[in-house]
N, C-alpha and C positions, 0 to 999 in steps of 0.2 A: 268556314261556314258562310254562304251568302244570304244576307240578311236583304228582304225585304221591307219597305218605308210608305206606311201611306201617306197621302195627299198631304194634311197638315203636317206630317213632320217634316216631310218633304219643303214646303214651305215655309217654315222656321227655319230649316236649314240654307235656305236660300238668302232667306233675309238677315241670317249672317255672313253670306256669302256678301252678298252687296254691298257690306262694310270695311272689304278688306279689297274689292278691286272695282276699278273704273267703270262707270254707269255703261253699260251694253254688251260687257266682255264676258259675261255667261252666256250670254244668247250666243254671243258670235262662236263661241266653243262650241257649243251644241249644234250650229249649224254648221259649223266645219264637220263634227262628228257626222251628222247626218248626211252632208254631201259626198263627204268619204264615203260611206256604207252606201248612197245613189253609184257612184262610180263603180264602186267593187262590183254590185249587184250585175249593172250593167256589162263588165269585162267577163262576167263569169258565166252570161245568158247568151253572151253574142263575141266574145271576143275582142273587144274594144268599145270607145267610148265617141269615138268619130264619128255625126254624122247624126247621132243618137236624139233621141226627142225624151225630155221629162214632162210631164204635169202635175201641177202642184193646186191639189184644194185647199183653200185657206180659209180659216174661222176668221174668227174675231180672237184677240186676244195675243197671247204669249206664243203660246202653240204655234199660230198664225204666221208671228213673226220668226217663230223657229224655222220654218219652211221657204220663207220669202229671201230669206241671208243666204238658205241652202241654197235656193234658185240663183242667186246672184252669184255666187259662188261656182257653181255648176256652168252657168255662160259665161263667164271669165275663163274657165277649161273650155271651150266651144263648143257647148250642147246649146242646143236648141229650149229653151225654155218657155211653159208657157200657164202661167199663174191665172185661175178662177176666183175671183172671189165670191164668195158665198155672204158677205156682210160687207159691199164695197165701203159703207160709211164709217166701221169700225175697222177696218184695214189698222194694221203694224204700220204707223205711218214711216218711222227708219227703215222696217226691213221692205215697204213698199217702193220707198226712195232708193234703196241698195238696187233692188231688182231692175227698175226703171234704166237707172246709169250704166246697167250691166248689158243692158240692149233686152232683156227678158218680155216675152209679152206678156200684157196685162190685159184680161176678159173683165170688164166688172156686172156681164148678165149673164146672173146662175143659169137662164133658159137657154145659152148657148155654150154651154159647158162641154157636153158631148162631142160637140161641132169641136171647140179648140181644142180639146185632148184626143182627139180621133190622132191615129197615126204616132202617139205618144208610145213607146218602151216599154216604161213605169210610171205609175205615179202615186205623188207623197199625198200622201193623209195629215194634214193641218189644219185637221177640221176643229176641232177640239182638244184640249189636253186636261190636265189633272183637275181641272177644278168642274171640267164637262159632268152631269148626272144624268142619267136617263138614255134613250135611245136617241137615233138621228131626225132632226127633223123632215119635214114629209120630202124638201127640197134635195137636201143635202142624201135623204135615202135615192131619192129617182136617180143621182147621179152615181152612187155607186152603184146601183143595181144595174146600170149601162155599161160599168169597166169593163173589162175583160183582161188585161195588162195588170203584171204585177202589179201589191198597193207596197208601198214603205209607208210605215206609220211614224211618224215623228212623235213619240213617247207613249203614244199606247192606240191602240186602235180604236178610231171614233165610235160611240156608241155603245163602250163597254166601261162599266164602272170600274173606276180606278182602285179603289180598296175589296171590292169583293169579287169580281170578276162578272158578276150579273150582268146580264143580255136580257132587255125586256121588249126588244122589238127590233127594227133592224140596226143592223151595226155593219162594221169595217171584218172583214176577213184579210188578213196583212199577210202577207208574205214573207216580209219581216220587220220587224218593231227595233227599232234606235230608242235606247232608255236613256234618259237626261241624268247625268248626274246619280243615281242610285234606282234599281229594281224596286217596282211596286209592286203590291199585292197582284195585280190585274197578269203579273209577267209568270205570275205561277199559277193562280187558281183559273185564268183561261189564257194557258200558253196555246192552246189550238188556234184560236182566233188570233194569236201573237203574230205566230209561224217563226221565223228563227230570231232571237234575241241578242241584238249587238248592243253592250252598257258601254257609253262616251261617258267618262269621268268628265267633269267642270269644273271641281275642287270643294264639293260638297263635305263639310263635317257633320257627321250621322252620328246619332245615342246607338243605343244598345238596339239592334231590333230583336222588336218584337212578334216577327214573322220570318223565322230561316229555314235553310234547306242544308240537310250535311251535305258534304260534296263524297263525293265517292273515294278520294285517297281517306277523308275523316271514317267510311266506314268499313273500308278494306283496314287499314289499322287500327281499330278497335276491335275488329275480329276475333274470336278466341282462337289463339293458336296453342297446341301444346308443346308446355317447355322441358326442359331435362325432367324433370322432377314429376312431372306429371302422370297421373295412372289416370283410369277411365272414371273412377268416382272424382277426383280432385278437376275433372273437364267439363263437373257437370252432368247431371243425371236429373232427367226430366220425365215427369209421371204423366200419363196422356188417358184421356176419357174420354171417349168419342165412338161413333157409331154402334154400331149392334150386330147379332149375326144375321140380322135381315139385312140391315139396311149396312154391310162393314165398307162400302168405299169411304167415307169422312176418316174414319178410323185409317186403314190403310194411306190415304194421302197427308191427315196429319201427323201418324207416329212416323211416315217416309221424311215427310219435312223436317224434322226432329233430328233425322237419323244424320239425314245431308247436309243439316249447317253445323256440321261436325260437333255434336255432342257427343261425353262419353262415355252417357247409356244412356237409354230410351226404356223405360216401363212402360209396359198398357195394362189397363184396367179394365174390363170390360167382354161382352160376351162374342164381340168377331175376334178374339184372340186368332184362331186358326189364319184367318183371310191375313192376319198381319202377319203372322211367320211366313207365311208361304212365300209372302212379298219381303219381306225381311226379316231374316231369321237369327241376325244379332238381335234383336230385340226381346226381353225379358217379359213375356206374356200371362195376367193371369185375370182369375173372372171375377175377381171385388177389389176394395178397395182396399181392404182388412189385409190382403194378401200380400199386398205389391210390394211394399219393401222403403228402406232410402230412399227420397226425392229431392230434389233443391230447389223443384219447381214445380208447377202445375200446368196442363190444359185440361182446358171442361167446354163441351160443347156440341163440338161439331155433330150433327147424327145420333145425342145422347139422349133427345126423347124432353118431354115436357111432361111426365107424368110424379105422382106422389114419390116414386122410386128414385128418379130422376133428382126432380127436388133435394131428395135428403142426401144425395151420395153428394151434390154442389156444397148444401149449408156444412157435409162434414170436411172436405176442401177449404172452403173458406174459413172454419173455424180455426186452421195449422195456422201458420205462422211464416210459411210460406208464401214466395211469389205465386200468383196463380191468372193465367189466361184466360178468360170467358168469351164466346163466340158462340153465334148460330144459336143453336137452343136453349145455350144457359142463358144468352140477353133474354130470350122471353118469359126465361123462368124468374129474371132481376125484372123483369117490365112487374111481375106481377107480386112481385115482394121484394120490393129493393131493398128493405132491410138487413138482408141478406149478408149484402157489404158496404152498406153506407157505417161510417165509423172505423170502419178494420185497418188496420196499420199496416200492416205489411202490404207490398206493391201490389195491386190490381191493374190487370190491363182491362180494357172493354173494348172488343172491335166491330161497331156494327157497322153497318150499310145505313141509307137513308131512312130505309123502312125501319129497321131494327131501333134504328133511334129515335122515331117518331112512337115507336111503341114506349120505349123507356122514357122518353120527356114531357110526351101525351102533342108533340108539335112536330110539324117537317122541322130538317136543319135551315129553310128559306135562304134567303140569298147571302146572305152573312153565313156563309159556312162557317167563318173562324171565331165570329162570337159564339155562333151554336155550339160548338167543340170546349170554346173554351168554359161557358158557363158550366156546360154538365159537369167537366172535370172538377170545378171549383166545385159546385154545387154537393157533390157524389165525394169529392174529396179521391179520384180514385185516376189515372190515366184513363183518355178515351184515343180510340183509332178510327178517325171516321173515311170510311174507303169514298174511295173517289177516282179518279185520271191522278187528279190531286188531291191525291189522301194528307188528313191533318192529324197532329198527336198533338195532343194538350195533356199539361202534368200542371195541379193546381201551384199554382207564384211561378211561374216561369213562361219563357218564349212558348209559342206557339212551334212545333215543325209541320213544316210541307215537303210531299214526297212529291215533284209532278212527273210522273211516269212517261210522258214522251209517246206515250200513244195507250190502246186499252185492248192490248192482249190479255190482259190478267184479267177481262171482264169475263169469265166463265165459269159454271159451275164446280164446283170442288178448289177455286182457286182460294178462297178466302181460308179455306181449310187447311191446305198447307203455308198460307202466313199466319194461323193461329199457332201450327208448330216451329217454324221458324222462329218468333216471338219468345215462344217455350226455354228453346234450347240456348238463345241468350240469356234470357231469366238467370236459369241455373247457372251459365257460366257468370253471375256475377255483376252481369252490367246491369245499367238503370235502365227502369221502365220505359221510360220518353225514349231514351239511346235506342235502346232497345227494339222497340214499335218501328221509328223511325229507320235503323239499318236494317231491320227486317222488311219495311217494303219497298227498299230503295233496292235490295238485293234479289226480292221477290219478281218487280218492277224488269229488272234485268233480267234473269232468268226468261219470263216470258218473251222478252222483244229477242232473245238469244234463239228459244226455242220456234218464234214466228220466221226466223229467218233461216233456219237450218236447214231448210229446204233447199235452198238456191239464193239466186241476186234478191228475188221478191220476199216480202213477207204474206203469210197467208192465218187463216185464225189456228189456233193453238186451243187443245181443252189442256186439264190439270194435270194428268200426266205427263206431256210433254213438257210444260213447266217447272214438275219438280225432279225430271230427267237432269235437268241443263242447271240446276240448284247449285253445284259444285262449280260449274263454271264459271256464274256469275258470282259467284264469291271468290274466285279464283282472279278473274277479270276485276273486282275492286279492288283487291289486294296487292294489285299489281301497279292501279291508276296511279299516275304521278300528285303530285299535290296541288292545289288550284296556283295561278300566279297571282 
């Protein structure tokens, strides 16, 4: 599991760091890290490193001096180095010295920034680092908005908040991001603005975080697979309510998701019965609730309608004892009676979107996604999924997880529908809520970037049935992933 550390722990950790090794030899690590990953970049955009031009923005501060070691470093190899400073009087006065004796040139007028780094490869962002809040200043923005040459960010990309990922004006778009010592918040909930993430250890000792991501061999082996013993009740058998016979696609794409993360049986509830056999006709179809039979789990949602009927088929769901799923229309039928399942003991998931959750909590998630996630969960006592690029699950006294999806295929209609059955169909087999949420849209997450690409070399956009086409392969594909190193 890779755990993410904001700023302050980060910074405790540091300043135990500093008690066990010689005043500068963190930095000098980090800048080795980071001159590595300037060189790599460079051999893998042009073929070599001869000949090559860096620039380097420098803050004030730590950050600053992270970049300044790397420059000295990098013209020691024979590149061409050439350092702005953005705060000549708070310069790294060491990593300023390093730079200097290394032959690197030194600009100390921001107004001639463009001028020195013209003809520059790449260049590194040390502009700010973890302790930076808020956007760029007006300075510091003119000269990125001038780059045009990859950025390397030296621990996080200037202008973007280190624990939440918020962007309030302009910032750094990086090409790729060097993380110091341990992955922050900022490396998941805005990996776009990241672009590819290289973590240089230092020798940092971290607590438990409080912000991870399962890695994909954690959720390809937690997979329910079936063992000798196994029949299709004992795999798990999940009860699905959802859409109508007006409206049966919700229905058809969440009893299909069900079907495909290999449960082993699938009920529906509900009046598009027809539309679901026709699409799949393993599945056990009937028109109430009264009817359906053995479940081990619930979905309620998608397509089910917000009326009086509605309502009462939810509260007799949540009254079992049972795991059970809420999405799409039951969140609004919980916005307007959350009594519903505040209190209930058995696992509750909740998976809404932005909107969905600003009706439930009466607020947007705002820029602290993961405190917004985590309060409701505590608050509700119940798991929340809050969809995203970087979707969050919060389960109350525990870590937070982050899913960050790698791109946003799965942003389309009917997709949330088949990760409400996904979700489902772990339910039943057994696993926890949080697990559960979590490998379902890590698995969901694949699927689509599987099905965006099955076209050819490009990826193109994808709607919900091509995503839950490819279901089996990206569960397929996890299960196969080796284990992190």
């Amino acid at each position: 599991m890779s755990g993410f550390y904001t700023a302050d722990e980060v910074r405790a950790a540091e300043a135990e760091l500093f008690t066990r090794v010689p005043a500068g030899e963190p930095m000098r690590r980090a800048a080795y890290g980071l001159a590595t990953v300037v060189a790599a970049e460079l051999r893998s955009r042009s073929g070599g490193i001869a000949g090559r031009k860096v620039g380097l923005l420098v803050g004030s501060g730590d950050n600053g001096g992270d970049a300044l070691w790397a420059g000295a470093m990098l013209r020691r190899r024979g590149l061409a180095v050439t350092a702005v400073l953005l705060k000549p009087e708070r310069a790294h006065t060491a990593g300023l010295a390093a730079l200097r004796r290394a032959g690197g040139r030194i600009c100390a007028d921001p107004a001639a920034a463009l001028t020195e780094l013209s003809g520059a490869d790449v260049v590194v962002d040390g502009i700010v680092g973890i302790s930076g809040r808020g956007s760029l200043r007006p300075d510091a923005a003119g000269i990125i908005a001038g780059v045009t040459v990859p950025i390397i960010a030296a621990d996080l990309p200037s202008g973007v908040d280190p624990d939440t990922g918020a962007v309030d004006g302009p910032a750094v778009q990086a090409a790729v991001t060097v993380a110091f010592g341990a992955r922050k918040p900022v490396h998941a909930l805005a990996a776009s603005r990241c672009g590819r993430i290289v973590l240089v250890p230092i020798g940092l000792r971290l607590p438990d975080p409080q912000l991870a991501a399962l890695e994909p061999a954690q959720v390809g082996a937690g997979w329910p697979v079936p063992g000798a013993q196994d029949d299709k009740y004992t795999q798990g058998v999940v009860g699905v309510h959802a859409g109508s016979e007006t409206y049966p696609g919700a229905a058809v794409l969440c009893t299909g998701a069900a079907v495909a993360a290999t449960s082993g049986m699938v009920r529906y509830a509900g009046t598009a019965g027809p539309a679901v056999l026709a699409q799949y006709p393993e599945v056990i179809a009937t028109p109430d609730l009264a009817a359906t039979g053995r479940v081990q789990s619930w979905v309620f949602g998608p397509g089910s309608g917000t009326g009086r009927g509605a309502r009462d088929r939810l509260a007799e769901i949540l009254a079992t004892d049972l795991p059970v799923v809420i999405d799409a229309d039951g969140l609004t039928l919980l916005a307007q009676e959350p009594e519903l399942v505040r209190g209930r003991r058995a696992a509750t998931v909740l998976t809404p979107h932005a909107g969905e959750f600003a009706r439930l909590t009466g607020r947007e998630p705002g820029p602290d996604r993961v405190a917004a996630v985590r309060e409701l969960a505590e608050t509700w006592q119940v798991t929340v999924l809050l969809k995203g690029r970087a979707t969050l699950i919060a389960e109350p006294g525990r870590p937070v997880l982050v899913n960050e999806a790698g791109g946003s295929w799965a942003a389309t209609a009917g997709a949330g529908d088949a990760l409400s059955g996904v979700i489902g169909a772990l339910l039943a087999a057994g696993r926890e809520p949080g697990w559960s949420a979590a490998a379902a849209a890590r698995a969901h997450a694949t699927a689509a970037d599987i099905a965006a690409h099955a076209a050819g070399a490009g990826a193109a956009p994808i709607s919900a049935g091509p995503l839950l086409r490819h279901l089996p392969q990206a569960i397929a594909y996890l299960r196969a992933s080796p284990p992190a190193p």
